[in-house]
C-alpha positions, 0 to 999 in steps of 0.5 A: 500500500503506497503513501498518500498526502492526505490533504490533496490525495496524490502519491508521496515518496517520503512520509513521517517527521521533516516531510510535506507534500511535493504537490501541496506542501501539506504536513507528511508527519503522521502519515504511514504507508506500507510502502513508499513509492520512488521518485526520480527527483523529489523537492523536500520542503523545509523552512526552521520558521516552519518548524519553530514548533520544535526547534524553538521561536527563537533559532527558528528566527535567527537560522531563517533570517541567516539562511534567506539573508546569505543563502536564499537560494536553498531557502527559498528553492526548499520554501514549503509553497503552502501550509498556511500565511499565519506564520509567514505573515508572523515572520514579516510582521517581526522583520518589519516592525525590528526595521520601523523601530529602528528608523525610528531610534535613528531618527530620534538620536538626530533630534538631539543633535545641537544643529537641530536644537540650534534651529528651534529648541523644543518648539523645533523638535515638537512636531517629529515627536508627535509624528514619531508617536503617531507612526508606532502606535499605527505601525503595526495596521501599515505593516499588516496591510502593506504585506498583502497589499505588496504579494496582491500587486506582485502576484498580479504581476505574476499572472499578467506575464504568465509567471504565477506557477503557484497560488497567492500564498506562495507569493505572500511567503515570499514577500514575507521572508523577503522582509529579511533585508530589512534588518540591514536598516540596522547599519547607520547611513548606508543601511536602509539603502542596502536592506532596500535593494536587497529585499528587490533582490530575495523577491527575484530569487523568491519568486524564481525558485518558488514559481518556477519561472526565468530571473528575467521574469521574477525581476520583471514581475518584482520591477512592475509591482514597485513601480505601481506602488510608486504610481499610486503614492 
């Protein structure tokens, strides 16, 4: 008797602890068969924000961010295509939120520098203040809202040149592991550029590996969709 996915019924070649569907990226763990059928060539899906459950929140956080940061192909190429946009959209929320508040450190050690006292005093600095105040209690609904917003224009992209070889969520894993490179806006001065052109880079490398499509057209889908976004601001 061969081994099933229970979730979407098809043959799998490898079941119990570590194993997802190649066709669904469903769970494989409590799975058992008599036998095992053979394949040529099977992708064994993994991701240690995936497996946070047993090797802890926290390493699970740091090996993905190593991991899509240094070595994003293997990552992204071994990316579980489903199985569910909580965790992802988990793993965003973190990356961009570590980001946002760190702009914001920035932003208010350069209020206390003299040139910026020199110009206005209190009076001067009052306002950036109040701003600075406004955007972290609203940072997280921009956060939430600017991830589906991002994989929603992205995998539009995707189905206009053809390219959307996986569902939307796997669209939306990849933007947010992507968010990855935002923690270069941790390196003052030249940071946020870095973490800027790198997040361009993982949604190439994510989209290519995830869907299966050419660099020239993961880069194009990636290109289109910021493009818009600039558009529409």
């Amino acid at each position: 008797m061969e081994a099933r996915c229970p979730s979407c019924g098809k043959p799998v070649p490898q079941v119990g602890e570590g194993h997802y569907c190649p066709y669904c990226a469903a769970s494989l763990e409590n799975v058992k068969g008599d036998e095992v059928i053979q394949a040529e060539e099977v992708v064994s899906y993994y991701s240690p924000w995936d497996d946070r459950e047993k090797v802890g929140f926290v390493k699970a956080l740091f090996d993905t961010w190593v991991q899509t940061v240094f070595n994003p192909v293997q990552f992204f190429s071994k990316m579980p295509p489903g199985g569910g946009m909580g965790g992802p959209l988990l793993y965003g929320f973190i990356m961009s939120e570590i980001s946002l508040l760190v702009a914001m450190m920035w932003q208010g050690m350069s209020l206390f520098v003299p040139s910026f006292v020199e110009r206005g005093g209190m009076e001067y600095l009052g306002a950036p203040k109040a701003g600075m105040t406004f955007i972290f209690f609203i940072s997280p609904i921009l956060v939430l809202v600017g991830l589906f917003l991002s994989s929603a224009i992205l995998h539009l992209c995707l189905l206009i040149v053809g390219g959307a070889r996986q569902s939307f969520e796997t669209t939306f894993r990849v933007v947010c592991f992507a968010t990855s490179a935002q923690l270069w806006s941790l390196v003052p001065f030249c940071g946020g550029f870095v973490a800027g052109i790198w997040n361009l880079v993982l949604q190439i490398i994510g989209l290519r590996e995830s869907h299966d499509i050419s660099t020239g057209r993961a880069a194009n889908c990636v290109f289109r969709s910021n493009s818009s976004r600039f558009r529409a601001l």
